[in-house]
MINU-403673 format. One record per atom (N, C-alpha, C): residue in one letter; atom name; z, y, x. Coordinates in Angstrom, 1 decimal, padded with zeros to 4 digits. Example, Ala and Ser with C-alpha at 12.3 -4.5 7.8 and 13.67 -1.06 7.14 Angstrom:
2
PT resn name      w      v      u
PT    a    N  007.8 -005.7  013.2
PT    a   CA  007.8 -004.5  012.3
PT    a    C  007.8 -003.3  013.2
PT    s    N  007.1 -002.2  012.8
PT    s   CA  007.1 -001.1  013.7
PT    s    C  007.9  000.0  012.9
END
This chain:
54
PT resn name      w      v      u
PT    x    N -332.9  084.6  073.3
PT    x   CA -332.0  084.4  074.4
PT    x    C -330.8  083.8  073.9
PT    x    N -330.3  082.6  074.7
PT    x   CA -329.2  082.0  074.3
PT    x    C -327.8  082.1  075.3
PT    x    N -326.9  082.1  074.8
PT    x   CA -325.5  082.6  075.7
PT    x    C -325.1  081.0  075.2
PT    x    N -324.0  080.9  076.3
PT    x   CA -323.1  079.7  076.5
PT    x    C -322.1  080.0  075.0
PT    x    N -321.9  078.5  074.8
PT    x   CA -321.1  079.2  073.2
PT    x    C -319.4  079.0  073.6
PT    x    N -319.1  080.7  073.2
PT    x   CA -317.7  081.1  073.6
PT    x    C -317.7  082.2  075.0
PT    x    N -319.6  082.1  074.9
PT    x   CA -319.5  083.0  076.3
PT    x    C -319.1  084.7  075.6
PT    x    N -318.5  085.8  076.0
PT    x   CA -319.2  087.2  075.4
PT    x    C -320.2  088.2  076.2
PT    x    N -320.9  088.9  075.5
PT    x   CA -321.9  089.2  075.5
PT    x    C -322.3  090.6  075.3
PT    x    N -322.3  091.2  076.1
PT    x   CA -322.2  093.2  075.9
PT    x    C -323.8  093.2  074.7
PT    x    N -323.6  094.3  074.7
PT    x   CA -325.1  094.6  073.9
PT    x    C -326.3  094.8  075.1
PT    x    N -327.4  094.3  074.7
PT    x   CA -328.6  094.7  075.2
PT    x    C -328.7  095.8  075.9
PT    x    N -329.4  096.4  077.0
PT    x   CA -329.5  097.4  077.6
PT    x    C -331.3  097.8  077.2
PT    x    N -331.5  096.7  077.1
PT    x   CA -332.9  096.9  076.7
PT    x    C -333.1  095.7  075.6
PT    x    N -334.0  096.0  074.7
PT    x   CA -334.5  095.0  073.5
PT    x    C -335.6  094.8  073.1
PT    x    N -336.5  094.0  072.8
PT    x   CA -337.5  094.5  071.9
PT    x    C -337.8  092.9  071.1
PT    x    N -338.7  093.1  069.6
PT    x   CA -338.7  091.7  069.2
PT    x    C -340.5  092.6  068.8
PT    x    N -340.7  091.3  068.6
PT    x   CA -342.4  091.5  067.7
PT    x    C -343.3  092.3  068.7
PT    x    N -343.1  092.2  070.0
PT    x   CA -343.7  093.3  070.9
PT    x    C -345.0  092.6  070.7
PT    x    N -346.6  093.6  070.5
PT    x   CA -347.7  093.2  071.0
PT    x    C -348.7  094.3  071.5
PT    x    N -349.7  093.6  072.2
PT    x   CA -350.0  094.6  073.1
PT    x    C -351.5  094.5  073.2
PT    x    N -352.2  095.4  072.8
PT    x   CA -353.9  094.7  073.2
PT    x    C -354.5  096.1  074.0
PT    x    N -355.1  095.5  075.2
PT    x   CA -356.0  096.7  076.4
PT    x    C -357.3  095.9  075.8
PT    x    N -357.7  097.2  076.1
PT    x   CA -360.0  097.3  076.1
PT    x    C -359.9  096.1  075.3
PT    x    N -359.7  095.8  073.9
PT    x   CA -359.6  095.0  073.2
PT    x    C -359.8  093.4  073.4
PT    x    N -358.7  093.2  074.5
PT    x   CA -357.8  091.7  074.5
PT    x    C -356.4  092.2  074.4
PT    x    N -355.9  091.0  073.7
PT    x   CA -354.6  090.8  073.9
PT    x    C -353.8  090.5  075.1
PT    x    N -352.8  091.4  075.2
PT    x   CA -352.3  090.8  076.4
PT    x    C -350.4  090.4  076.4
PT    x    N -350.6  090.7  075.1
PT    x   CA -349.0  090.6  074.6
PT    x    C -349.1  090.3  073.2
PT    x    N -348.5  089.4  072.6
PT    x   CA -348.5  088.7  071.5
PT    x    C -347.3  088.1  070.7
PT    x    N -346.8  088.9  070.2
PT    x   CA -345.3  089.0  069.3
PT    x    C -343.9  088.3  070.5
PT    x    N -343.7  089.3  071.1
PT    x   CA -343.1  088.9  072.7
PT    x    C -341.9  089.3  071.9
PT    x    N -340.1  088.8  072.0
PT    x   CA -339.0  089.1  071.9
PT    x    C -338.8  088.6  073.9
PT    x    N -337.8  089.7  073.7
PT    x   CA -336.9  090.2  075.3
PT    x    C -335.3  090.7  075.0
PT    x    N -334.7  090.8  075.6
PT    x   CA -333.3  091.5  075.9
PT    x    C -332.9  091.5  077.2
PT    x    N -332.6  092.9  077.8
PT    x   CA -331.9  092.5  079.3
PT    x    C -330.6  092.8  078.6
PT    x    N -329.5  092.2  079.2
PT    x   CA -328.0  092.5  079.4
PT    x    C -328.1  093.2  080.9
PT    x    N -326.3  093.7  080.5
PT    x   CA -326.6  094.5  081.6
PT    x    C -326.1  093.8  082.9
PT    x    N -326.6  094.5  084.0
PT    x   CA -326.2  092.9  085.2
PT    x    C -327.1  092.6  085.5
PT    x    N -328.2  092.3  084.5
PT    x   CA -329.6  091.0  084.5
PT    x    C -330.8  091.8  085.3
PT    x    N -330.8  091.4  085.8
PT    x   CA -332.2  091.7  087.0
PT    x    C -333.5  091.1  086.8
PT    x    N -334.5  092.0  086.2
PT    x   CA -335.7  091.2  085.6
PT    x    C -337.1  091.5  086.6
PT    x    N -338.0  090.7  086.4
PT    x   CA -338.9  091.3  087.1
PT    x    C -340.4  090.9  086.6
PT    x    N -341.2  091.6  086.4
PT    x   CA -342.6  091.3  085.5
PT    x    C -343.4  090.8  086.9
PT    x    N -343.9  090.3  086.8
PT    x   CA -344.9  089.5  088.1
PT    x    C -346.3  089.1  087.2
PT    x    N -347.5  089.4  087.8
PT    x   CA -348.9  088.9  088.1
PT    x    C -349.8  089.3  088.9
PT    x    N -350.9  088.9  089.0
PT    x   CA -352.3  089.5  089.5
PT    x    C -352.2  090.6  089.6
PT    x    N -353.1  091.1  090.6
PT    x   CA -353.3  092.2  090.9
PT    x    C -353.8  092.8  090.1
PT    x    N -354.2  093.8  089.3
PT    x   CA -354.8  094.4  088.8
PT    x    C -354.9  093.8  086.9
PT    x    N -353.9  093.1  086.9
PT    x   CA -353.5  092.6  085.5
PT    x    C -352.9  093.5  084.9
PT    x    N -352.5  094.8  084.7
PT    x   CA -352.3  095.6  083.4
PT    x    C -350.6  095.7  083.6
PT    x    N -350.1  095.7  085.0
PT    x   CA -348.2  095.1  084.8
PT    x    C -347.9  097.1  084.7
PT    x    N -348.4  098.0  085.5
PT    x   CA -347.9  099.0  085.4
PT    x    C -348.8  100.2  084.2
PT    x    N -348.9  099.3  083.5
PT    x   CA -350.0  100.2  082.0
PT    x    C -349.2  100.6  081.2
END
């Protein structure tokens, strides 16, 4: 994640780096980096039945 330079910037409310993720042996997450700030409104979206609430 990149900020405007001279922007500031609270800490993370949420973080993660190197995230990976494998169901019934596929991958479905693959060295994922994230940060929410706080404020920031995220939202995971796919298919039906794609693994979002696992």
């Amino acid at each position: 994640m990149n900020h405007a330079p001279g922007s500031q910037s609270a800490a993370p409310i949420i973080e993660a780096a190197g995230l990976s993720l494998t169901l019934r042996g596929q991958a479905v997450l693959s060295d994922i980096d994230f940060a929410v700030q706080p404020g920031e409104t995220v939202a995971l979206i796919g298919e039906s039945g794609c693994g979002k609430t696992v």
